[in-house]
C-alpha positions in Angstrom: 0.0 0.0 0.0 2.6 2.5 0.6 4.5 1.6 -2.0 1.8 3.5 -4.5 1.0 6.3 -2.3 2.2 9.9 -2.1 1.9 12.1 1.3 -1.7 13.2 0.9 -4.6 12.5 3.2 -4.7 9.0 2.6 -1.4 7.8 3.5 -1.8 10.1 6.5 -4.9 8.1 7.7 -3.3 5.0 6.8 -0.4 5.9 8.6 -1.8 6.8 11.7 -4.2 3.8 11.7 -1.3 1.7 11.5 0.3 3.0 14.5 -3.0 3.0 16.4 -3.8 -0.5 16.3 -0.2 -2.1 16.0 1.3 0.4 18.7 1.4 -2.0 21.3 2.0 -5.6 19.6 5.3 -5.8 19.6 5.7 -8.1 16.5 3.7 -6.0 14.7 5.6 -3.4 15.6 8.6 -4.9 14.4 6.5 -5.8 10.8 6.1 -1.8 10.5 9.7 -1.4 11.3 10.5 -3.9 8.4 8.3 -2.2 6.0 9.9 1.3 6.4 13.4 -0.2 6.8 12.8 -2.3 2.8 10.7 1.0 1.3 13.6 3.3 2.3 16.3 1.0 1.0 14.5 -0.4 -1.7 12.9 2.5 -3.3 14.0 5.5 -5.5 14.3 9.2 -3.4 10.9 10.4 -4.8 9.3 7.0 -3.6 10.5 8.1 0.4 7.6 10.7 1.4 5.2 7.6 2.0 8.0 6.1 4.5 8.8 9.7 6.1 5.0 9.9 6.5 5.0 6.7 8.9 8.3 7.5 10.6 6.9 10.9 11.7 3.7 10.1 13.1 5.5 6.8 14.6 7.6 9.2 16.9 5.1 12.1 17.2 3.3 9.6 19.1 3.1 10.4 22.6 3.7 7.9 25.5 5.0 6.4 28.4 8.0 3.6 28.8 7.0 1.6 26.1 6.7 4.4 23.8 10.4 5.8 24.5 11.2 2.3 23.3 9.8 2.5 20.0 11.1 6.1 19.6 14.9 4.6 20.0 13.9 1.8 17.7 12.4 4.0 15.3 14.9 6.8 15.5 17.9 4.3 15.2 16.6 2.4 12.4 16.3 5.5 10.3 20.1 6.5 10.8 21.1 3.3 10.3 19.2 3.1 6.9 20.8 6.8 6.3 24.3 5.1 6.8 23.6 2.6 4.7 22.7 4.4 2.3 25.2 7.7 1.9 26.6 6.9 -0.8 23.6 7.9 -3.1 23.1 11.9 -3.2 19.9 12.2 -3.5 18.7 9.5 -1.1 21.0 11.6 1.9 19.3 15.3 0.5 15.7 14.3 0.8 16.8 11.9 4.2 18.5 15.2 5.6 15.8 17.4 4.4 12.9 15.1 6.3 15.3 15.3 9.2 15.3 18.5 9.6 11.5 18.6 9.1 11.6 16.5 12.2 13.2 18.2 14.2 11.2 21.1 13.9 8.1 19.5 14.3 8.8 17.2 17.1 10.2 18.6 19.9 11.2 15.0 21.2 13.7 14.8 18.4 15.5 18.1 18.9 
């Protein structure tokens, strides 16, 4: 599904439905985390805004213990894609522009 979507209000809903209803299953959790980690990697730089969608709502999500957890997982798994994947240009331009996105929309990030 995300793989032919765009950030518009569908993905949005999808996004945060996702997150809803698999925020405390932990291997469902870990299904999500799979699906961003193979869009990101295996997907072109204009493909990504479906995957920074996800991410972004994953850690504007607000919480307790558990949460912080997934926020680490979340947050780590993205930099890990992001040095995994400097070597392409574009890939690091729209992963640093999303970053910075984040960290001026989410003040947990910052």
């Amino acid at each position: 599904m995300f793989m032919f979507g765009s950030k518009n209000k569908a993905i949005i809903a999808l996004c945060k439905s996702y997150i809803h209803f698999t925020w405390y299953d932990k291997d469902e959790f870990e299904a999500i985390l799979n699906v961003i980690k193979l869009g990101m990697t295996e997907n072109d730089h204009l493909d990504l805004k479906q995957f920074f969608c996800l991410v972004w709502f994953i850690l504007k999500n607000p919480g307790g213990e558990k949460a912080e957890n997934r926020f680490e997982q979340t947050i780590t798994l993205f930099l890990d894609i992001m040095l995994n994947n400097q070597v392409y240009y574009k890939f690091m331009e729209a992963c640093y522009e999303f970053l910075f996105k984040l960290c001026a929309g989410v003040p947990t990030v910052f």
